[in-house]
C-alpha positions in Angstrom: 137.9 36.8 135.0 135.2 35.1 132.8 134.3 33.2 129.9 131.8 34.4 127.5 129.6 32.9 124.4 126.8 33.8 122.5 125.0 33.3 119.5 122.4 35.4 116.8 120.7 33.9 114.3 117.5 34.1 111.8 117.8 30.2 111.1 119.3 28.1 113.5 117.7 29.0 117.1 116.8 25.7 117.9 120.2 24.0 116.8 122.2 26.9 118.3 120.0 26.7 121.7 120.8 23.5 122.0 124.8 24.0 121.7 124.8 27.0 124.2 124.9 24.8 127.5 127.9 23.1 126.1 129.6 25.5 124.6 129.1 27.7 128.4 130.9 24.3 129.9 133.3 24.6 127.9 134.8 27.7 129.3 134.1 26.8 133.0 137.7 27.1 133.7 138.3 30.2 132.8 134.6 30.3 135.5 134.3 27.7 137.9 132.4 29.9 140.6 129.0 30.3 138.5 127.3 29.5 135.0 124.2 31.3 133.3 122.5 31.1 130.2 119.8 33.7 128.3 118.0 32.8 125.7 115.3 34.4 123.3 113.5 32.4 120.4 111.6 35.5 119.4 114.8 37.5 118.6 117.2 34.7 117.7 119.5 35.5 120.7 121.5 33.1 123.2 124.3 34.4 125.8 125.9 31.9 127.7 128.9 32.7 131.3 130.8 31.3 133.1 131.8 33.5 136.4 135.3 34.3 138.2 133.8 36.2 140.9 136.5 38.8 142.0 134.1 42.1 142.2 131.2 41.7 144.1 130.7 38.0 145.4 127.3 37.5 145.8 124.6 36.7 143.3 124.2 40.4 142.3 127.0 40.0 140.0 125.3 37.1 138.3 125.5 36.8 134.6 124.2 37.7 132.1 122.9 40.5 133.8 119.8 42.4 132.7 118.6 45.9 133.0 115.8 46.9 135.0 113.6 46.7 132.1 114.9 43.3 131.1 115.3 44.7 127.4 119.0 44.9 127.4 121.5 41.8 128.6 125.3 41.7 128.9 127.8 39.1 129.4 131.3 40.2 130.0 134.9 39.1 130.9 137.4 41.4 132.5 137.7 44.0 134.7 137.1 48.1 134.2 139.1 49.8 136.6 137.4 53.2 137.1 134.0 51.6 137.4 133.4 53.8 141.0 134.1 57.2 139.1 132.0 56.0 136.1 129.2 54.8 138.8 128.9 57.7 140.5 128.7 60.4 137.1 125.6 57.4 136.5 124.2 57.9 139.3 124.5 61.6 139.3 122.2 60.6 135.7 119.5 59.1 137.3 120.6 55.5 137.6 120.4 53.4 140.1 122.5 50.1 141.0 121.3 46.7 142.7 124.9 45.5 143.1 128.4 46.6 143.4 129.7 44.7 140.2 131.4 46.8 137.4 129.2 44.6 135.0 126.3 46.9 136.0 128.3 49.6 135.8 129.3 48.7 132.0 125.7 47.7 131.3 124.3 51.0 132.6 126.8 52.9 131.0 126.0 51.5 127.7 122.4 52.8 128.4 123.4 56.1 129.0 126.1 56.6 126.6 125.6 54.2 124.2 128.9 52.5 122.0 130.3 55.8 123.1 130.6 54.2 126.5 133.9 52.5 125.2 135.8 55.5 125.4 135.0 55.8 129.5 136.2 52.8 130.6 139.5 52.3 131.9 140.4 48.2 132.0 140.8 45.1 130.2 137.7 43.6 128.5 135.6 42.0 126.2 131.6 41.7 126.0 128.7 40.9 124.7 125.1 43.0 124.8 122.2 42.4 123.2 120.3 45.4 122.8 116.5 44.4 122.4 115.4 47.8 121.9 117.2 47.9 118.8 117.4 44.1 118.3 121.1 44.1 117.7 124.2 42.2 119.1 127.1 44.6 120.3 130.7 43.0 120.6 133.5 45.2 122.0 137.3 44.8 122.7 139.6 46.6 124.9 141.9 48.5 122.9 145.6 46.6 123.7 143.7 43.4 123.2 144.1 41.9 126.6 141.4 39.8 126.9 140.3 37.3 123.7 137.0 37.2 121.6 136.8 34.9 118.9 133.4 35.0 116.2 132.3 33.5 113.2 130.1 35.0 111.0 128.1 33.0 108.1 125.1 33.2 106.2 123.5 35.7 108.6 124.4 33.9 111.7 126.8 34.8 114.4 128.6 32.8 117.0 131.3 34.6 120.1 133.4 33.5 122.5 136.4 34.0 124.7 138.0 30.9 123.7 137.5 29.1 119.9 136.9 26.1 121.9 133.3 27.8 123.2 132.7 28.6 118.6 134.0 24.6 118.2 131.0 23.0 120.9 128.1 24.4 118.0 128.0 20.9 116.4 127.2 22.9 113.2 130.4 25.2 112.5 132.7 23.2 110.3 136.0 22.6 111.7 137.8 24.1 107.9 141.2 24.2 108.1 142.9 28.1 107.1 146.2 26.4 105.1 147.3 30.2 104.7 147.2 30.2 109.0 149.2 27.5 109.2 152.0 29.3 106.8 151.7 32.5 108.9 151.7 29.9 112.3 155.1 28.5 111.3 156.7 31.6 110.4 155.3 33.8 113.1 155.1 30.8 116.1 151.4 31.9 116.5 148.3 33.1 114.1 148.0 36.7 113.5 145.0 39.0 113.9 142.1 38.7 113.1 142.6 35.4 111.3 142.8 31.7 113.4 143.5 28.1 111.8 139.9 28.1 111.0 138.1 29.4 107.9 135.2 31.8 109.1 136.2 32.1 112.5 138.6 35.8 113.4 139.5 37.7 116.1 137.8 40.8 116.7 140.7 43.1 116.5 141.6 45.0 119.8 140.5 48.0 120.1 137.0 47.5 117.6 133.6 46.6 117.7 131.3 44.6 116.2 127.2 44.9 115.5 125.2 42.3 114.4 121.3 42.8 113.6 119.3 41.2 111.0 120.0 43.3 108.3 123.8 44.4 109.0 127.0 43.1 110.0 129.9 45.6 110.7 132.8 46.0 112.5 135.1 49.4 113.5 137.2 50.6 115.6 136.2 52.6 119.0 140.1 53.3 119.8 142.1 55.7 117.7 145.3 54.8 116.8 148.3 57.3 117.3 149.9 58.9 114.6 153.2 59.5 114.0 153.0 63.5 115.1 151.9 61.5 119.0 154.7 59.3 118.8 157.5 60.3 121.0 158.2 63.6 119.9 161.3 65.7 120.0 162.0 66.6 123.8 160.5 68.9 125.2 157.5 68.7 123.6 156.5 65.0 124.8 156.7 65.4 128.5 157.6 68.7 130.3 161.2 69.3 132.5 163.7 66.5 132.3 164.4 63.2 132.8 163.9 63.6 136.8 160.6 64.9 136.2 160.1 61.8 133.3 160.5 59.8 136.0 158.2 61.5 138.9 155.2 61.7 136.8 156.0 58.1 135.3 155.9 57.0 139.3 152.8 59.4 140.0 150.9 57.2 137.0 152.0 53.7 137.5 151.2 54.2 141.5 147.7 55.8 140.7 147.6 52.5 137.9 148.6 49.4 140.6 146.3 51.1 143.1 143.2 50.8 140.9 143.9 47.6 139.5 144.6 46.2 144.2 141.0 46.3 144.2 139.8 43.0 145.0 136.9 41.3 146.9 139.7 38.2 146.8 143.0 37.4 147.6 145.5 38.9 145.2 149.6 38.8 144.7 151.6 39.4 142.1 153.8 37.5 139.7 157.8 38.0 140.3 160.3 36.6 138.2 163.1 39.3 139.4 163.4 41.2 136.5 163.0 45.1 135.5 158.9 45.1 135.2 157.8 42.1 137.4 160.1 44.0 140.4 158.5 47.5 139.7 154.9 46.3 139.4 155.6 43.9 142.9 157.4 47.2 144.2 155.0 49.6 144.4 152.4 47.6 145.2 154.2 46.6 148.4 154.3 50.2 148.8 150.5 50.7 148.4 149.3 48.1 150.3 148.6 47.8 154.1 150.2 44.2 154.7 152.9 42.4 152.6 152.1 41.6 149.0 152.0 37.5 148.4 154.5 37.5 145.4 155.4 33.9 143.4 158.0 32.6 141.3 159.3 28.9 139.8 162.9 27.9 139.4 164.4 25.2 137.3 167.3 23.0 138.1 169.5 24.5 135.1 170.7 27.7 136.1 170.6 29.7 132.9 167.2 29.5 132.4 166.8 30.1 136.7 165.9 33.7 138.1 164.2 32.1 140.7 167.3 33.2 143.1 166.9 36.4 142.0 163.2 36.7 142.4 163.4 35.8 146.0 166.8 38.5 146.5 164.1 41.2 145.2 161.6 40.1 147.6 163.8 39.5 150.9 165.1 43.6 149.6 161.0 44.7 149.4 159.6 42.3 152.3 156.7 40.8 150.2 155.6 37.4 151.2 156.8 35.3 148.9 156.3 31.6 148.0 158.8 29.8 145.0 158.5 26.4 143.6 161.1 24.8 141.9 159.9 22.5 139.2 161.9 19.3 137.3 162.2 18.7 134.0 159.2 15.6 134.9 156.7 18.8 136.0 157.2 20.8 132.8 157.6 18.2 130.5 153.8 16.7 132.2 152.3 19.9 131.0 153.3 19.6 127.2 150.2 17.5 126.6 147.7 20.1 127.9 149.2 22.5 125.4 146.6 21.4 122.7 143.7 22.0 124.8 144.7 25.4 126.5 145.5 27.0 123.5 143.2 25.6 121.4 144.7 26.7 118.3 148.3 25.7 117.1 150.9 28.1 119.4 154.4 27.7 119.6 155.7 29.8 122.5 157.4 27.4 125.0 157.3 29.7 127.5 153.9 28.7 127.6 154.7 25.7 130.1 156.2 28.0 132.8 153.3 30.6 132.4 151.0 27.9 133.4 153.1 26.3 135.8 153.1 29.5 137.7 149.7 30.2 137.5 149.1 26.8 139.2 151.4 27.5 142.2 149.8 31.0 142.1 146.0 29.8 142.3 146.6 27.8 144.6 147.1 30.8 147.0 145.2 33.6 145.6 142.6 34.2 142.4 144.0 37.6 141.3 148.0 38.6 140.3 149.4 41.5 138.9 152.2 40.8 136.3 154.7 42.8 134.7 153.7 41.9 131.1 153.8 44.5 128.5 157.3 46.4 129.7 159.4 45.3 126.9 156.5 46.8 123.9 156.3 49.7 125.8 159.6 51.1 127.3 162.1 49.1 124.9 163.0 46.3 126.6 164.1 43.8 123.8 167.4 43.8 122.4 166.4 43.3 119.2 164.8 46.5 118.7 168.1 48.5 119.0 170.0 45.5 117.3 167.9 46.2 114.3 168.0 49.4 114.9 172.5 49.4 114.4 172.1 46.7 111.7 169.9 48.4 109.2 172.3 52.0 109.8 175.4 49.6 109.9 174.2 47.9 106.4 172.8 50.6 104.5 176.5 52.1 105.0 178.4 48.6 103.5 178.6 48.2 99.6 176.2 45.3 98.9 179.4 43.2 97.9 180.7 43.9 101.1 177.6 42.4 102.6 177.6 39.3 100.0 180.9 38.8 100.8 180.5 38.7 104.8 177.4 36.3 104.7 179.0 33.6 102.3 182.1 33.6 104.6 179.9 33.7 107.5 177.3 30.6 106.3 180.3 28.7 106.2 180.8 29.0 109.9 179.0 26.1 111.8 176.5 26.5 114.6 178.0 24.2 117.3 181.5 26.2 116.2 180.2 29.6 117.0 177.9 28.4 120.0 181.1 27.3 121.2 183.4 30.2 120.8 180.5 32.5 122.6 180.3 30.0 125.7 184.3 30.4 125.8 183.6 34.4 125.5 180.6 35.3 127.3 181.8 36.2 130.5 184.0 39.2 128.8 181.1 40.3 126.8 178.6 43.3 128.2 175.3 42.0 129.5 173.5 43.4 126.4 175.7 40.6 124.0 174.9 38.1 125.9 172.1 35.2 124.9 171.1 31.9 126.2 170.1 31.0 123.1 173.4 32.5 121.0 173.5 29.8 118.3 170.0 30.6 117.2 170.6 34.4 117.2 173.8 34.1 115.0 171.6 32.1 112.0 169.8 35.0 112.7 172.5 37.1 112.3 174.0 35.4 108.9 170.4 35.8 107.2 170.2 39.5 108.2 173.7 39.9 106.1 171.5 39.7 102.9 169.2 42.7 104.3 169.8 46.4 104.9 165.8 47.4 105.6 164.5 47.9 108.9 161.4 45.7 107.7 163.4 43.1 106.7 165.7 43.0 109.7 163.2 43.1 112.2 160.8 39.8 110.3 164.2 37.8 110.3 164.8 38.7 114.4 160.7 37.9 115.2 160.2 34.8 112.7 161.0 30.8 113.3 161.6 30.1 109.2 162.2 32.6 106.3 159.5 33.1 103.6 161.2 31.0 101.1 161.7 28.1 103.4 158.2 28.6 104.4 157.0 28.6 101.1 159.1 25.1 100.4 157.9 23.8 103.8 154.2 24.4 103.3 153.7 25.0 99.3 152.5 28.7 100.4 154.5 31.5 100.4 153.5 33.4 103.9 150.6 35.9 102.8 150.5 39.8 103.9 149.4 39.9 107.8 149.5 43.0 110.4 152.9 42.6 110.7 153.2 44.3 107.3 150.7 46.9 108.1 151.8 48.1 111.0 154.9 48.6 109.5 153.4 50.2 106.1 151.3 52.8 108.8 154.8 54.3 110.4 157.6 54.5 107.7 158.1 58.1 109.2 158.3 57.3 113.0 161.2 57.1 114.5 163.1 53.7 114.1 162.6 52.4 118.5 159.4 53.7 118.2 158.3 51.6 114.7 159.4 48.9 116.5 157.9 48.9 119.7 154.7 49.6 117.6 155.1 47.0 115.7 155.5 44.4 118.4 152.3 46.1 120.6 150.3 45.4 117.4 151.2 41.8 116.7 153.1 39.8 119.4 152.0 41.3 122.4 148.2 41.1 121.1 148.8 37.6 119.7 151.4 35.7 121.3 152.0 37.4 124.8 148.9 37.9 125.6 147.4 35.1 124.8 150.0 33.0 126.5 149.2 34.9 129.7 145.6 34.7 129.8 145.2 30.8 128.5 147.6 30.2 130.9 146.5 31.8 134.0 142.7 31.0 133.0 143.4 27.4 132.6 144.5 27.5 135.9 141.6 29.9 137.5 143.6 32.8 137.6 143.0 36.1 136.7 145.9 38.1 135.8 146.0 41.7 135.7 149.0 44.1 133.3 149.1 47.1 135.2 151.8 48.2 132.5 149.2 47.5 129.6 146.9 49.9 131.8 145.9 53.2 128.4 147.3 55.9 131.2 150.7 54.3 130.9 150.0 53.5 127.3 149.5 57.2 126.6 152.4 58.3 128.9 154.8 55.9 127.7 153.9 57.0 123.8 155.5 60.3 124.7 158.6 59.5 126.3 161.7 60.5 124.3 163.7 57.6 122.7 166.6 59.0 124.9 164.7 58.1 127.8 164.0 54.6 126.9 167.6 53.6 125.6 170.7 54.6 127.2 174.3 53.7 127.2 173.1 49.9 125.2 170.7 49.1 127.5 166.8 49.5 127.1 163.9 50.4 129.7 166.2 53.2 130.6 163.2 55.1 132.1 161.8 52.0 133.9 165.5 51.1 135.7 166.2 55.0 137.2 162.4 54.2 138.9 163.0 50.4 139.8 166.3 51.9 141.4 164.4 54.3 143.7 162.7 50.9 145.0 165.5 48.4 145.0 169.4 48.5 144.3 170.2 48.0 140.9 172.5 45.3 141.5 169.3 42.9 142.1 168.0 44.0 138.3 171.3 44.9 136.2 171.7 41.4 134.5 171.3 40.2 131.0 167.6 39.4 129.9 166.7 36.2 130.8 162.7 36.2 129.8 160.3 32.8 130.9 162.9 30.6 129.3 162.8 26.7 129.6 166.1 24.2 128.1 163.6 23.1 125.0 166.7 22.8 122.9 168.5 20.3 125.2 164.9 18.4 126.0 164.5 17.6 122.4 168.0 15.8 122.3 166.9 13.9 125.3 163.4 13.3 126.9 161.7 14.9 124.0 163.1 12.7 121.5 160.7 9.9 121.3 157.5 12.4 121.0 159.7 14.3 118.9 160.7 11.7 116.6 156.5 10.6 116.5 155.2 13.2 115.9 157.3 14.1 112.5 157.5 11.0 111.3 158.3 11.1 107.9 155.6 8.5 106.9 153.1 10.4 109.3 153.4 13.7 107.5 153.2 12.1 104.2 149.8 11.2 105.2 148.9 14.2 106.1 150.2 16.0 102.8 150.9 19.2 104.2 154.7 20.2 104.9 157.9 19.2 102.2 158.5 15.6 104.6 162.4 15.9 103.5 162.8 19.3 104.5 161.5 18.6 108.2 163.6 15.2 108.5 166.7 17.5 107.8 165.6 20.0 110.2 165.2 16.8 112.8 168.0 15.1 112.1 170.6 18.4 112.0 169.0 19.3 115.7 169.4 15.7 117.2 173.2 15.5 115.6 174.2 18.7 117.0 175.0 19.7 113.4 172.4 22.7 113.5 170.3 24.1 116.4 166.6 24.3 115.3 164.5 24.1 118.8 162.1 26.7 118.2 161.7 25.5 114.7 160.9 22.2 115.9 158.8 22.9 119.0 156.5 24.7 116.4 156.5 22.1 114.3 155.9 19.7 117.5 152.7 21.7 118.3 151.1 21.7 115.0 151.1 18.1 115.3 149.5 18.1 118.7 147.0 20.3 118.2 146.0 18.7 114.9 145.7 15.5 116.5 143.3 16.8 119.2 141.4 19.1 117.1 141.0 18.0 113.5 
């Protein structure tokens, strides 16, 4: 993995030249092996990398690499899978190669094929050419949005990078704050595409492409979107035979998938936390390989948030290597401050401090894992898409007095009450009910009671605070995102299917992904999501909802092909996700920073939030009264990112 920046400009060469060194430096994390830098007055052009050397070791695969004619320079981050197939039709062209880098197989590509060339290449990516023929810059995405590109784009001038910190080190882009961001930040726990907490700076949208010349600045898409009509028809017109044969061609793909994405000129494992996806990715790659596959996972002391004991049961049953760490409460809570700085804009997932905690036991062993990131969007995995699912049948079927009725009696029900009853009741529940974070979900619920929409539903099960309260929080009411669009784009698809969509649009491009990739590159990791791979992408778009959700239970498809791998005791357990005890650690050893940071007289200053509607938010939390730790954490992290960035 890599780090990429660049710049074009008509009037600011000299300023912008001078930034480019520090702005590279910037991102020598996610490169520590190698830096380079082009330049060109004359056109106005800068490209600066750093260099994870996976592919290719030597200095062949330096960057920015040029073509033979030195008219046309790329920088890129990522990896294309099928760059031996796509080499060889090249070569077949007339090209020739001077290295055994798929950089050179991208850059030649785009000689041959032009923007076109997008559509060849299998992998995760984003890069930068600058064509001189033409005298244009070319941006590109890959289409799940995997890896990050951040630009800003003013007065004729453009600025790129993998990171906003690499936009932030040109001393001449103004650091303006986006209020509407920070509305969408605290209702969503991250930003949504293309927008960041900065004015002029965006995300180039998976999926698109930018050009940038003198005259014209434009952006599209290269990846075409299904359609409703693609979108997990009615068997058996999605996939051919039955659920056996589902499952065959489902195991045909993913081995093909894990196989292409083993190739590695360094070491490589895989991430395991013991569930459904982590256990298939780690399975058949222990299958495919010729030694055992070096798997990792980290435990915590509190054993509802551990599957650290069930990570290592997995890998004793498939014989991979494996190497856990168990980390304390001290170790996690010693990563908090670094939050700021990896994510470099505010980001609220706490899940965020195992991802990197991981990653760090991980690269200190090998520079490339596969992970199992991306099951859930694709084969149903969360429970609230089939929650929402019942709820909006089960509430367009109740008399609207009859739902009035249930959530007045049901407000009056405390938290700590109900949190208490489900602890007593758990253990007779099935696996699907059951939550280690109930008292959260049943606020949840007792909003949703005013709601019979699947829209509705759904924004209430993915978002911290509810519009209004956002609205009395920040002043703003939360303004129209993707969210909404992606929802507005399928009101004919099938319910599971809207959802998933949904999610593979917004949080998996925005808040899982990004989590993964700041994570592991903050730690000098590259992490690859065999699951994300577009052949299972287009595979999975066409499995029936009946294979995907069966008997309560989601990733039907992806449990009858774990189970040919491993027994299903080792995987049939309630959902635990990268969960850490934030809830409890703001009672206790998050208190003082807690307490800080939201200081009433502190946000005063600052002028942006309703100061009496977060001190009743704090204070209901710490009492036990109310349980708010997502709420707060985001609210924690706004702080601490403003206070190292503004």
């Amino acid at each position: 993995m890599c780090g990429v920046v660049g710049f074009f400009t008509q009037k600011h060469f000299e300023s912008f030249h001078r930034s480019l060194p520090g702005a590279t430096a910037s991102l020598a994390h996610r490169g520590p092996d190698d830096f380079g830098i082009y330049a060109d007055a004359s056109a106005g052009v800068g490209l600066g990398h750093r260099r994870l050397s996976i592919l290719d070791l030597s200095p062949s695969g330096h960057q920015p690499m040029a073509s033979d004619d030195s008219k046309v320079s790329i920088v890129f981050n990522g990896e294309v899978y099928n760059f031996k197939v796509l080499r060889k039709e090249l070569e077949k062209a007339g090209h020739q190669f001077r290295s055994d880098s798929d950089t050179e197989v991208i850059l030649k590509a785009y000689l041959e094929w032009g923007t076109a060339c997008l559509g060849r290449f299998i992998g995760m990516f984003a890069l930068a050419i600058w064509d001189g023929r033409s005298r244009r810059l070319f941006l590109a995405r890959d289409q799940m949005g995997i890896k990050p590109l951040y630009y800003y784009y003013h007065d004729g001038s453009l600025i790129f990078a993998s990171e906003l910190k690499g936009i932030l080190a040109f001393r001449e882009i103004p650091k303006a704050l986006d209020t509407g961001a920070v509305s969408l930040f605290l209702h969503y726990q991250y930003i949504p595409s293309p927008r960041t907490i900065y004015q002029h700076i965006f995300k180039l949208l998976p999926g698109h492409f930018l050009i940038c010349d003198s005259e014209t600045f434009s952006i599209r898409p290269w990846a075409e979107t299904p359609n409703a009509s693609s979108r997990r028809p009615s068997f058996p017109s999605g996939i051919s035979g039955g659920e056996s044969a589902c499952l065959d061609q489902l195991q045909e793909i993913l081995t093909r998938v894990i196989s292409d994405q083993m190739v590695s000129d360094v070491p490589l494992g895989a991430l395991l936390s013991g569930g459904i996806d982590s256990s298939l990715v780690a399975a058949i790659m222990q299958q495919v390989g010729s030694r055992p596959v070096r798997t990792f996972s980290i435990g915590f002391g509190e054993s509802e948030f551990n599957e650290a004991p069930w990570a290592a049961r997995v890998a004793s049953c498939l014989g991979t290597s494996h190497t856990e760490l168990y980390v304390t409460s001290k170790d996690a809570l010693s990563a908090i401050p670094r939050l700021p700085e990896i994510y470099d804009e505010p980001f609220a997932d706490a899940s965020a401090i195992p991802s990197f905690l991981v990653s760090q036991l991980t690269r200190s062993h090998v520079t490339v894992a596969l992970s199992g990131d991306g099951g859930d969007e694709q084969f149903c995995g969360y429970t609230r898409y089939w929650a929402t699912r019942a709820m909006a049948s089960g509430f367009q079927r109740l008399p609207e007095s009859l739902r009035a009725w249930l959530y007045k009696t049901l407000s009056r029900v405390p938290a700590a009450f109900a949190g208490n009853l489900y602890n007593r009741l758990q253990f007779v529940l099935p696996s699907a009910f059951r939550s280690a974070n109930f008292p959260d979900k049943w606020q949840k619920l007792i909003a949703q009671m005013n709601h019979a929409d699947l829209q509705s539903l759904y924004r209430i099960s993915v978002c911290l605070w509810d519009r209004e309260r956002i609205e009395r929080l920040t002043g703003r009411f939360p303004e129209s995102s993707r969210f909404e669009q992606a929802f507005d784009r399928t009101m004919d698809w099938p319910d599971l299917s809207r959802l998933m969509w949904v999610d593979q649009q917004t949080y998996l491009t925005d808040a899982m992904l990004v989590k993964v990739d700041r994570a592991s590159m903050a730690a000098g990791l590259e992490i690859r999501v065999p699951l994300l791979d577009q052949r299972v992408v287009e595979f999975a778009s066409k499995i029936p909802e009946d294979f995907l959700f069966q008997g309560g239970k989601g990733k039907h498809i992806l449990r009858g092909l774990l189970s040919r791998y491993i027994p299903a005791a080792l995987f049939e357990r309630p959902k635990m996700g990268f969960a850490i005890p934030v809830s409890r650690w703001l009672r206790g050893e998050l208190k003082p920073m807690l307490l800080d940071y939201l200081d009433e007289g502190r946000l005063k200053r600052e002028g942006l939030f309703d100061t009496s509607l977060v001190a009743a938010t704090v204070s209901d939390h710490l009492s036990g009264r109310a349980n708010h730790p997502h709420r707060l954490w985001a609210l924690l992290m706004w702080e601490m990112w403003r206070e190292k960035w503004l």
